[in-house]
DOBARO-869511 format. One record per residue (C-alpha): residue in one letter; x, y, z. Coordinates in steps of 0.05 Angstrom, whole numbers, padded with zeros to 5 digits, always signed. Each point is the difference from the previous one (the first is absolute). Example, Ala and Ser with C-alpha at 12.3 -4.5 7.8 and 13.67 -1.06 7.14 Angstrom:
2
a+00246-00090+00156/s+00027+00069-00013/
//
This chain:
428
x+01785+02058+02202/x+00065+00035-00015/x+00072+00013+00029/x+00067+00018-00007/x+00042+00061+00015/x-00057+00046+00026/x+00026+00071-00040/x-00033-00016-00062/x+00031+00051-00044/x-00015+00028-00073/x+00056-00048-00054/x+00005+00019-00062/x+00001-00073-00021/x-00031-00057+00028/x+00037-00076+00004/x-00064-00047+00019/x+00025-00076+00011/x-00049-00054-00005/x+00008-00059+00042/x-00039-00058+00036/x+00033-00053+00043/x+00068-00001+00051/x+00039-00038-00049/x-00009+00052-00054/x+00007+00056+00060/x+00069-00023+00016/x+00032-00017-00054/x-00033+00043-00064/x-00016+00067+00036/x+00052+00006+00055/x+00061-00006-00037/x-00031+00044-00064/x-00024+00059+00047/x+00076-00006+00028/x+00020+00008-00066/x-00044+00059-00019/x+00028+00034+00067/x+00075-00020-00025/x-00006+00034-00066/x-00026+00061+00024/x+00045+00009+00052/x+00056-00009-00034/x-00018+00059-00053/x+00018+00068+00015/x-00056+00055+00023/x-00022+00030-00060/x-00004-00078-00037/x-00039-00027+00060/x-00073-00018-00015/x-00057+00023+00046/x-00041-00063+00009/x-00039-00032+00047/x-00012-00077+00008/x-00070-00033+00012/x-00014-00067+00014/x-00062-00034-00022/x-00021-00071+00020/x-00048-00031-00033/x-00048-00060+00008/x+00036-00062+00003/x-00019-00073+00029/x+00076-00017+00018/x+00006+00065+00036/x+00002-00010+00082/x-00035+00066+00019/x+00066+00026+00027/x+00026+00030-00060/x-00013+00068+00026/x+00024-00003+00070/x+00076-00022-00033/x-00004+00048-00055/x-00012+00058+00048/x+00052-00024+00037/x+00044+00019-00037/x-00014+00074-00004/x+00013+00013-00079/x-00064+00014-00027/x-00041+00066+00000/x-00071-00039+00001/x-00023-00084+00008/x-00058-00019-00019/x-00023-00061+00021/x-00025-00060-00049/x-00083+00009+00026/x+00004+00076-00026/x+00027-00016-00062/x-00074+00022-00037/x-00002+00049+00036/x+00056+00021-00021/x-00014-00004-00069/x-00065+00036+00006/x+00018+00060+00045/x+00078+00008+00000/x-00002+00064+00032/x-00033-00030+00064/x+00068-00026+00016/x+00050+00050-00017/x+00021+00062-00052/x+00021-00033-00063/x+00037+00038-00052/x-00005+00014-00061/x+00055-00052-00024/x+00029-00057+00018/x+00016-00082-00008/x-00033-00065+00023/x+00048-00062+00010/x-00036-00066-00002/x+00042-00036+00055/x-00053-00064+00016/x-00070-00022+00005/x-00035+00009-00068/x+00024+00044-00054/x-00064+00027-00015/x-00007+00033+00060/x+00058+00048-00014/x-00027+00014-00068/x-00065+00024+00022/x+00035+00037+00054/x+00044+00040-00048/x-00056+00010-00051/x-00047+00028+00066/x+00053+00048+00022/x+00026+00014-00077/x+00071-00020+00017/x+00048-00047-00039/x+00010-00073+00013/x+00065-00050+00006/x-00016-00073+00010/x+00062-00042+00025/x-00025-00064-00031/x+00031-00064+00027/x-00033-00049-00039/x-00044+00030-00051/x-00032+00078-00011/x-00082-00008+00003/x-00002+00064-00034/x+00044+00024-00037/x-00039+00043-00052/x-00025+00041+00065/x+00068+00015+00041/x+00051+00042-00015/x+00063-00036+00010/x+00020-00070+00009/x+00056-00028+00056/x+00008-00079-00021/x+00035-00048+00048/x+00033-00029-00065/x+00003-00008-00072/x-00056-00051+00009/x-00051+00048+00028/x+00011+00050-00059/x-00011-00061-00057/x-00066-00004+00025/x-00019+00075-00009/x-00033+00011-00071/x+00049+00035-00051/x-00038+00059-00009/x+00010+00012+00086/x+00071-00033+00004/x+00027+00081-00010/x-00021+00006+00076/x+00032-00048+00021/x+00072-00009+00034/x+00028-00062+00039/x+00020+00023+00062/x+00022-00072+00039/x-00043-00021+00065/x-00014+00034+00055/x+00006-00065+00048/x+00065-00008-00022/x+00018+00066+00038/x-00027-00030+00064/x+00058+00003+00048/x+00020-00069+00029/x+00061+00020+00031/x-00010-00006+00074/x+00040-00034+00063/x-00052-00044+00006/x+00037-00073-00012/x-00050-00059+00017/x+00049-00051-00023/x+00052-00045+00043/x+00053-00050-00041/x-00053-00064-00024/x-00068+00036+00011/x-00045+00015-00053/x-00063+00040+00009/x-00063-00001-00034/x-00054+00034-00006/x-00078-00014+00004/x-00066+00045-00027/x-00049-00037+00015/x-00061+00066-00025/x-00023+00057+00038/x-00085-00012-00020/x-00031-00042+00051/x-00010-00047-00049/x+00065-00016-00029/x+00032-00001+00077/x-00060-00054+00018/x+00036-00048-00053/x+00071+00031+00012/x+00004-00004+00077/x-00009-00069+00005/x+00037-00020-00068/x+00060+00039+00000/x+00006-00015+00087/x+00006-00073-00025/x+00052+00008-00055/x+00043+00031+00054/x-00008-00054+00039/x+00017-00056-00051/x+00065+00049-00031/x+00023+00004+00083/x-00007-00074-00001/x+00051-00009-00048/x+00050+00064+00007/x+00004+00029+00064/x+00045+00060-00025/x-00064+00026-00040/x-00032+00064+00039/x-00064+00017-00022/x-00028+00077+00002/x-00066+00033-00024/x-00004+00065-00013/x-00069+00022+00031/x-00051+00026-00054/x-00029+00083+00032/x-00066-00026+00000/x+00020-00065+00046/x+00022-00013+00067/x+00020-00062+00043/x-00064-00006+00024/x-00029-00028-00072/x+00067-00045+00003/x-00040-00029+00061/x-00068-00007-00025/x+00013-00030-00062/x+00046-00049+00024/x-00058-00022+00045/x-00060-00042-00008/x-00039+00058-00013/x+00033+00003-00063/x-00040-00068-00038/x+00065-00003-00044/x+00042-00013+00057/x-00025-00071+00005/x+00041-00019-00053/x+00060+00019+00036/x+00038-00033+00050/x+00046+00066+00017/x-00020+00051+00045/x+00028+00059+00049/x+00027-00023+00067/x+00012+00083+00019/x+00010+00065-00032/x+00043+00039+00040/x+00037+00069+00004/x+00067+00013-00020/x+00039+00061+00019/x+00072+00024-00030/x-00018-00034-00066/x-00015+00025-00070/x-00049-00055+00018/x-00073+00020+00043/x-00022-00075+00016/x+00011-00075-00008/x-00038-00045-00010/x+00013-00075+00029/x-00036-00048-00034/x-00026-00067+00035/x+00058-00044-00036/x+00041+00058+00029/x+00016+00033-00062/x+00018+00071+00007/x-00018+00062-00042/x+00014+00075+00004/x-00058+00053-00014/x+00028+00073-00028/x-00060+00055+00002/x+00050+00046-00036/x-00036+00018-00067/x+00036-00008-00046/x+00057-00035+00020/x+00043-00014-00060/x+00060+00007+00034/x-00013-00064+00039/x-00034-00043-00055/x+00062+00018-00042/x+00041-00044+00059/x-00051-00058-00020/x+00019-00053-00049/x-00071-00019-00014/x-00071+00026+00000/x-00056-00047+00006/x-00067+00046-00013/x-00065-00002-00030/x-00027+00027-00068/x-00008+00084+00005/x+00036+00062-00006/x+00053-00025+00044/x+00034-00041-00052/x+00010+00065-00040/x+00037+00027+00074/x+00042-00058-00002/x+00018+00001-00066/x+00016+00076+00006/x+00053-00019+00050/x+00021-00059-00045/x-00013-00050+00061/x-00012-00074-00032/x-00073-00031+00025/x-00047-00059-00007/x-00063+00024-00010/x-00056-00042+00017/x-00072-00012+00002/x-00036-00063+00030/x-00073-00003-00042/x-00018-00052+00044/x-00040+00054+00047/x-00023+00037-00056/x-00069-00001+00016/x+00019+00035+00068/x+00031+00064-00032/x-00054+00044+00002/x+00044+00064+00002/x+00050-00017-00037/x+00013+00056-00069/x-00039-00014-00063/x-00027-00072-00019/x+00006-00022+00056/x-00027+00044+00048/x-00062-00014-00038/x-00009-00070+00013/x-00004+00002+00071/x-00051+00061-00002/x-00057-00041-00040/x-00008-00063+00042/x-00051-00036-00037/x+00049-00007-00062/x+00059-00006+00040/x+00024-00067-00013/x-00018+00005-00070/x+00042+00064-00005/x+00049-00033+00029/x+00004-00065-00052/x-00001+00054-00052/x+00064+00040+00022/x+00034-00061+00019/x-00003-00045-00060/x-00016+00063-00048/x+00036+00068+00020/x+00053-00028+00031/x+00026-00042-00052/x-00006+00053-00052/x+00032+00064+00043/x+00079-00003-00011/x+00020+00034+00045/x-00019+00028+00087/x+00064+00029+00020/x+00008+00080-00029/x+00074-00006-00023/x-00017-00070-00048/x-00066+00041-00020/x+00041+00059-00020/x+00060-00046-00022/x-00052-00038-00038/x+00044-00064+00017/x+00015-00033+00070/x+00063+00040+00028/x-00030-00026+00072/x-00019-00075+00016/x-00086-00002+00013/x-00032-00056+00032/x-00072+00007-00013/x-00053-00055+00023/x-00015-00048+00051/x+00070+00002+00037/x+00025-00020+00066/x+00051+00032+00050/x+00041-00057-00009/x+00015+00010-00064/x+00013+00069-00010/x+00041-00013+00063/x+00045-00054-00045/x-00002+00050-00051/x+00032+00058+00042/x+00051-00046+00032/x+00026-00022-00066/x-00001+00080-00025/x+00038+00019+00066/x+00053-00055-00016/x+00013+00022-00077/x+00020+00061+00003/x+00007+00014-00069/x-00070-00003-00011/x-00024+00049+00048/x+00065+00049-00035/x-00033-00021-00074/x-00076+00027+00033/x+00024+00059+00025/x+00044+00020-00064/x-00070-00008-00043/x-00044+00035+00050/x+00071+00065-00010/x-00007-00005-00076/x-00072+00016+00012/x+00006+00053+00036/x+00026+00066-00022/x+00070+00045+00019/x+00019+00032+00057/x-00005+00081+00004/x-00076+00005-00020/x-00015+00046+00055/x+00050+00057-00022/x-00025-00015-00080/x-00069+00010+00021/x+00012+00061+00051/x+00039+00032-00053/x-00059-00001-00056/x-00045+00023+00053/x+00043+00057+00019/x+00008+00017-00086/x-00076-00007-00005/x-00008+00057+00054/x+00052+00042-00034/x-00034+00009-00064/x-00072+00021+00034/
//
């Protein structure tokens, strides 16, 4: 139910981070609980502050289920909890652990609710690092904004609460000896999903967009950064005629197969003899940072890429809606109630389609297209002409990657938002 460092002592103040999924794990709570530890370290022994650090995961559907074997990895925190005891949690605290009398709960990913009905259940004071807007910002304490954006959005009456602190991905460290690149290559990178779902139309699409982008440049590698909830084996399947969408494609695997000494785990070797490299590493932005391109689905991962400022094509082929019965939202609907399927499927075609703007997070949150969509009844072919001419004008792919920066907030979050943590606990 619970671990950590097994002498659970008395604190005088508690520091209770809420998280969710890897991404958030890695590159939100890591580098802030480093920072907490910094700080105090760096005070001398009568300024040092007697706290312990908790870490509370909460329900999420993006999460992988391994959230708590990395976290206790690391051995920082006092007490885990895993996401399936969050209510109980909330209903009998003290089943877990002592809590005392004071303390602070850091919203740090998954719903920002959740941390405010934590705090208000254990009486302790709230900080929300908002990246894109604060849910709730007549019930938290204080406010951490990725940027000046964020803090527009808060109500005047709240905007007191508020300071911009810069983004917390932007702190991710990239600097690493890994160097995928040789004089005239060019790597890109393809997400093809992690549901079942989205991989039965990605498999077989993105496979043949390789294959038509090898055609034409044979100094274009191709890698895909394995989703935690996939493995090679659904690579197989759905590249198979198991898979009814594969019938529409003519590309398929020849052999998946080991590699060892690699930051690579396996290639794949498609039937036209196209190779690409699968990375289980999650995340791995050191390596998609080495990419030119990212050719992925709609989802969260946009807002990954974006983070790491890497230019994509984001695209969605509605000629299979009617098959994506698990995809999120609307459309995961429409394969669930057969009888109206096709109907359902007119109606977000010709209807919802048309009126959405945008699919990708960074042109939602933009609220203009900073990243090229292709949305509709698209073939391999073309979004491989599409990538080729992107790989060959380079100042385009500099011009996406510049508007997905000015997006994104400064550098030095983690020690902004460490450092309001550490004031908060002063003053209990």
């Amino acid at each position: 139910m619970y671990s950590g460092l097994t002498a659970m002592k008395k604190k005088s103040v508690a520091v209770v981070i809420v998280s969710n999924g890897p991404g958030e794990l890695s590159t939100w709570v890591k580098p802030v609980v480093e920072e907490l530890n910094k700080i105090n370290k760096s005070l001398c022994d009568d300024d040092k502050t007697d706290f312990s650090l908790r870490l509370v995961l909460v329900p999420c559907p993006n999460a992988t289920g391994k959230e708590f074997l990395v976290a206790n990895s690391w051995s920082k925190f006092e007490l885990i909890t895993k996401s399936k005891s969050f209510w109980k949690l909330l209903i009998k605290p003290l089943s877990f652990t002592y809590w005392p009398k004071k303390g602070v709960v850091i919203f740090l990913g998954g719903d920002q609710f959740w941390s405010i009905l934590l705090a208000k259940r254990l009486g302790y004071l709230n900080i929300t690092y908002a990246e894109w807007i604060s849910r709730w910002p007549q019930w938290t304490n204080e406010i951490a904004a990725m940027n000046v954006k964020v803090k527009n959005l808060i109500p005047r009456k709240y905007k007191y609460k508020c300071q911009i602190i810069g983004d917390l991905m932007a702190d991710i460290n990239l600097n690493s000896e890994i160097s995928l690149k040789n004089k005239g290559e060019n790597y890109i990178a393809l997400l093809p999903g992690s549901k079942k779902a989205k991989l039965s139309v990605g498999i077989p699409f993105f496979l043949e967009i390789a294959d038509h982008i090898a055609e034409e440049n044979q100094n274009i590698n191709f890698i895909i950064p394995i989703a935690p909830t996939t493995d090679k084996s659904e690579y197989l399947f759905f590249q198979s005629d198991r898979n009814p969408i594969a019938k529409y494609y003519s590309s398929k695997i020849k052999t998946i197969k080991n590699i060892k000494n690699s930051c690579f785990d396996y290639v794949i070797e498609t039937s036209k003899n196209t190779k690409i490299y699968l990375i289980k590493k999650h995340p791995c932005y050191e390596i998609l940072k080495e990419c030119d391109l990212a050719i992925t689905t709609v989802g969260a991962n946009t807002a990954e890429l974006a983070a790491i400022a890497l230019p994509m094509l984001v695209v969605l082929p509605t000629q299979h809606l009617n098959m994506m019965n698990a995809w999120d939202g609307i459309f995961g609907v429409i394969g669930k109630i057969s009888f109206v399927n096709r109907f359902l499927t007119f109606m977000i075609k010709y209807f919802y389609l048309k009126k959405k703007k945008f699919f990708a997070w960074p042109n939602i949150k933009a609220k203009k297209m900073i990243i090229p969509e292709r949305i509709g009844n698209i073939s391999p072919k073309k979004i491989a002409r599409e990538v080729l001419f992107l790989i060959k004008n380079r100042d385009q792919l500099k011009s996406i990657s510049d508007n997905l920066q000015k997006e994104r907030g400064d550098k030095g979050a983690a020690a902004k938002l460490a450092s309001i943590i550490f004031n908060s606990i002063k003053k209990l």
